[in-house]
C-alpha positions in Angstrom: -11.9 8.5 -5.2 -8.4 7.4 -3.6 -7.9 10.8 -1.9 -6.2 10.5 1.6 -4.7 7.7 3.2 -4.5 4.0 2.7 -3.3 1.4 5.0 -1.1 -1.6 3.2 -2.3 -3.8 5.5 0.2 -6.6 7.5 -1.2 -10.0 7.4 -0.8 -11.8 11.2 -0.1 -14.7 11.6 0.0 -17.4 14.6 1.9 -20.6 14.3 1.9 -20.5 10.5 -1.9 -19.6 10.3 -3.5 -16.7 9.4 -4.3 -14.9 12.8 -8.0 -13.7 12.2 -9.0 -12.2 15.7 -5.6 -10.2 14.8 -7.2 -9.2 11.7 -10.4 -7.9 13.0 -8.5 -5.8 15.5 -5.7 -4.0 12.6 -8.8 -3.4 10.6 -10.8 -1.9 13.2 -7.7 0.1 14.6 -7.1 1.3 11.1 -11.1 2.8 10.5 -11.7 4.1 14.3 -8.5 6.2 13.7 -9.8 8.0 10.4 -8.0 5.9 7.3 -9.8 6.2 4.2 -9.0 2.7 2.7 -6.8 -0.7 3.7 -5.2 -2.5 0.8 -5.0 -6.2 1.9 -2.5 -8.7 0.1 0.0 -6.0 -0.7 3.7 -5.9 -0.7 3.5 -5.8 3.4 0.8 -7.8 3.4 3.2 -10.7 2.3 1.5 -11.5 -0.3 4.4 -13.5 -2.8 4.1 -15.9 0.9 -0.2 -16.6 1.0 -1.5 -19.1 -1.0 -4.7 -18.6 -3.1 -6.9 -19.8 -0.8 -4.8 -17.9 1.7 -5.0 -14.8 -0.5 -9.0 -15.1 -0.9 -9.5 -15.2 2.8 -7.5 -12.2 3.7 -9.3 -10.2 1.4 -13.0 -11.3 1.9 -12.3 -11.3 6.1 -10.9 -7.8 5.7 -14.3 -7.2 3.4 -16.0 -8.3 6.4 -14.3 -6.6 8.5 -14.4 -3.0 7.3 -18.1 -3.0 7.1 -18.6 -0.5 4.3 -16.4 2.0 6.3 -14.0 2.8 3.5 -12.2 1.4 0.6 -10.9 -1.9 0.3 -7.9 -1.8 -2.2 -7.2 -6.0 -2.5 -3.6 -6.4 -3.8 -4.3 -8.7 -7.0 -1.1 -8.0 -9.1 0.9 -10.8 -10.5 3.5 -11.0 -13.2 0.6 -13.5 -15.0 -1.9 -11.8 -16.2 -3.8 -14.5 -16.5 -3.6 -15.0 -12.3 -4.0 -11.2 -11.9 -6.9 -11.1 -14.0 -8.4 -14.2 -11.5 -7.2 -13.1 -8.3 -9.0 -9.6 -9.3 -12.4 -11.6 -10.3 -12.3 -13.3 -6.8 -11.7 -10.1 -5.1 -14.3 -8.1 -6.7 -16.5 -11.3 -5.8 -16.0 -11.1 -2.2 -16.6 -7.2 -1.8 -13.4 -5.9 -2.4 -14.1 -1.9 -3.7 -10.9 -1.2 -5.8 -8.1 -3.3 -7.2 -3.9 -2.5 -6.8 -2.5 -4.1 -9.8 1.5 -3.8 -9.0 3.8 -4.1 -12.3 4.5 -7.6 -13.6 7.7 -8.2 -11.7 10.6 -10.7 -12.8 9.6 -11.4 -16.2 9.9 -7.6 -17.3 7.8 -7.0 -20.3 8.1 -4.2 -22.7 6.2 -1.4 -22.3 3.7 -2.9 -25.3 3.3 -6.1 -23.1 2.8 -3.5 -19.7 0.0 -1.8 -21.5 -1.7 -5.1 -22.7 -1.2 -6.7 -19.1 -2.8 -3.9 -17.6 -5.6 -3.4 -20.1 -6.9 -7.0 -20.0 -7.3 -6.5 -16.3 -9.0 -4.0 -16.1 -11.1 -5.2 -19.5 -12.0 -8.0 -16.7 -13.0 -6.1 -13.8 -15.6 -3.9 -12.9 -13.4 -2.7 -9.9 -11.8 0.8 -10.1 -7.8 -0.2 -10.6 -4.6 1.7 -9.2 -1.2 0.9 -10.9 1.7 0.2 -8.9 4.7 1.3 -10.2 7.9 0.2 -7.7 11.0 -0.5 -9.9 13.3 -1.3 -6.7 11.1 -4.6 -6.0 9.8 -5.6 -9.9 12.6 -4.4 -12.1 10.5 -2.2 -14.1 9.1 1.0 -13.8 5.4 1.8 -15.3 6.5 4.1 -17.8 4.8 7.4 -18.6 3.7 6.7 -22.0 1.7 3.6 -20.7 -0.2 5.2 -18.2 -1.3 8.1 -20.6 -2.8 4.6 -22.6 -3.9 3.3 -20.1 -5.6 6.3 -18.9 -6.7 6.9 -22.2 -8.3 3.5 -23.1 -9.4 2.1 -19.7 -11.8 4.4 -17.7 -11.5 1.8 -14.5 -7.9 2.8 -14.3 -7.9 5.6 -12.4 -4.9 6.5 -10.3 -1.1 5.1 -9.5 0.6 4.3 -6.7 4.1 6.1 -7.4 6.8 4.1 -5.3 9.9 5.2 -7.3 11.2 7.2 -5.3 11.2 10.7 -7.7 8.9 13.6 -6.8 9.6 14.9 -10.5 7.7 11.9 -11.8 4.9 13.3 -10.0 5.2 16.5 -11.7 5.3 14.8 -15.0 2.1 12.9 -14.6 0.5 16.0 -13.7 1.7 17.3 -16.7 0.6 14.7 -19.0 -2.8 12.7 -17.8 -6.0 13.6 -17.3 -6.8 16.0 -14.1 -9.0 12.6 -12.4 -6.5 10.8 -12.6 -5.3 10.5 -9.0 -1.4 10.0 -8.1 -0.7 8.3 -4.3 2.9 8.5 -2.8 4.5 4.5 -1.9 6.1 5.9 0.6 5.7 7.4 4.0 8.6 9.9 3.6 8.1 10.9 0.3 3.8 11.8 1.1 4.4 15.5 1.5 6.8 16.3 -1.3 4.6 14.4 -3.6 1.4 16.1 -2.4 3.6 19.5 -2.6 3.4 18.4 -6.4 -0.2 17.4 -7.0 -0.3 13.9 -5.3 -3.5 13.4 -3.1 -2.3 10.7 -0.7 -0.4 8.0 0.5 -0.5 4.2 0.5 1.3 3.5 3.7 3.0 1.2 5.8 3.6 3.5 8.8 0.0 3.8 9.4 -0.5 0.6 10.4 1.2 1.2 13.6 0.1 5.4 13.7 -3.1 5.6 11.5 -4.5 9.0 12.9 -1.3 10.3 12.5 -0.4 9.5 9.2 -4.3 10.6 8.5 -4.0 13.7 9.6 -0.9 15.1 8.2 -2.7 13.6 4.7 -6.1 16.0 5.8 -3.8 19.0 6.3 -2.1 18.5 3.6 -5.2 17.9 1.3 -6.4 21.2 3.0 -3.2 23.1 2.0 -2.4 23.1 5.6 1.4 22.5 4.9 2.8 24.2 8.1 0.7 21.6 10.7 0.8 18.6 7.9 5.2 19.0 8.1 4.8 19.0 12.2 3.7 15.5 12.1 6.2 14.7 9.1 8.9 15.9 10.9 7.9 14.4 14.2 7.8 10.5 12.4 10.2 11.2 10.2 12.6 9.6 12.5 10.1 6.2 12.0 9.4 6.7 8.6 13.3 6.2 8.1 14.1 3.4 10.7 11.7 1.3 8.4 13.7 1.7 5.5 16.9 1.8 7.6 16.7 -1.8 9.5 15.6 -4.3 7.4 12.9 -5.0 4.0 9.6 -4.4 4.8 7.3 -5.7 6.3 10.3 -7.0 8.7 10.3 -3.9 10.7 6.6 -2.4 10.6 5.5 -6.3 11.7 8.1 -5.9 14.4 6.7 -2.9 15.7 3.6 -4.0 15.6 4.3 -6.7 17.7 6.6 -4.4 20.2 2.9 -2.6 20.5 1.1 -5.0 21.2 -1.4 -4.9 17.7 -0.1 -8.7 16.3 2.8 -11.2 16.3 6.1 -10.9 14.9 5.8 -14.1 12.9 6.7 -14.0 9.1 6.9 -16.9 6.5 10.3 -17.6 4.9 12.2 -16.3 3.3 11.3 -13.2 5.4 13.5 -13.7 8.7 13.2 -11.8 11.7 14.7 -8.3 12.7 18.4 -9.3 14.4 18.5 -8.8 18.0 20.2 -5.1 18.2 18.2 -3.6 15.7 15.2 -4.8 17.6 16.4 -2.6 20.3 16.9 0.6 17.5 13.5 0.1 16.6 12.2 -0.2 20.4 14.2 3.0 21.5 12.7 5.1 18.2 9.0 3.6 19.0 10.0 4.8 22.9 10.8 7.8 21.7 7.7 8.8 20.0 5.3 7.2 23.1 4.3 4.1 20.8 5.5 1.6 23.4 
């Protein structure tokens, strides 16, 4: 079902308001250039900074806005279950297609109270769920034991995003859930080794600035096109890594969105903007590819 790529969305925003024309236009860009899915409300869709109303709007707009031409994956994690378990009802409500449920961050639960988060979601929910397992942001990783359960016990639950880092976790899924049970790279640099391995995609934040690219290279690759899918890899490499290199995401992918002319730079606190020099790094690598 989650095969290919998938767009974590950026929110826009314009004097402190969502930024809805922008909206229509990053969705549209994203679909007319071959993504499979967008996953509004997600880690670069500053989601910790929109409010629920906020949060409800993004996702039934971008609804809206996709007009049935792929998935939409709404970001409704929390480390409440009781919020994920209503910002996932609201979602499903307004259209959204699938559900990324990100691991309860701050709070860190045991991997008994992972497994019972995780299951009352999805017990709540008609919507097919992907974990999201990204220890550098929550704390704690989604441990192998509880996604077997969780594979095992929740048939909605059908796939991770895998944004550890480790190519050998990959490997040891493969080894140890069911063949359906779809693993997704978390990022950009990582896709190819990871679909080397029996991944089938990437949730990405590159592609909201080069969406046929990343697309493509995730085609070849799904092809067992290596050779062309590592041209494109190693021609964006050189992006992929000045994201992680200059500052936390979303700082740098809204920046360069901005440089290109897709949406404004403007982030909520206590995101701050890119300082001046590395403004220029990122300019001079976007130059260098023929993005600005």
């Amino acid at each position: 079902m989650f095969a290919g790529t998938h767009t974590a969305i950026v929110t826009p925003f314009r004097n402190g308001q969502l930024d809805e024309e922008a909206l229509k236009k990053l969705v549209d860009f994203q679909f007319d250039n071959g993504v499979s899915g967008v996953v509004p409300c997600g880690t670069t869709g500053e989601s910790p900074t929109l409010d629920y109303d906020e949060h409800e709007q993004v996702v039934k707009l971008t609804v809206e806005f996709a007009k049935g031409r792929g998935i939409v994956m709404a970001g409704t994690g929390s480390n409440s279950t009781r919020e994920a378990i209503e910002l996932t009802q609201e979602a499903e409500a307004a259209g959204a297609t699938a559900s990324l449920q990100v691991a309860p961050y701050y709070n860190k639960p045991t991997p008994e109270g992972l497994y019972q988060h995780f299951k009352a979601i999805a017990d709540n929910t008609k919507l097919p769920i992907m974990l999201y397992s990204i220890p550098g942001r929550c704390g704690i990783e989604i441990g192998l034991d509880v996604i077997v359960r969780l594979a095992e016990s929740c048939p909605n639950i059908r796939a991770i995003k895998e944004a550890g880092g480790n190519p050998e976790r990959v490997s040891q899924m493969k080894q140890l859930l069911p063949g359906e049970f779809e693993i997704l790279s978390g990022d950009d640099g990582l896709t190819l080794p990871f679909m080397s391995v029996g991944g089938v995609g990437i949730v990405s934040v590159a592609s909201n600035l080069i969406p046929k690219q990343i697309s493509d290279m995730v085609k070849l690759a799904l092809k067992g096109d290596y050779a062309g899918a590592l041209g494109i890899h190693q021609q964006y490499y050189p992006l992929f890594a000045a994201f992680l290199k200059l500052s936390t995401n979303p700082i740098p992918i809204k920046t360069a969105m901005a440089l290109a002319g897709h949406c404004t730079d403007e982030l909520r606190l206590p995101l701050v903007p890119m300082e001046a020099a590395k403004v220029e790094e990122l300019r001079a690598t976007l130059k260098s590819l023929g993005l600005v």
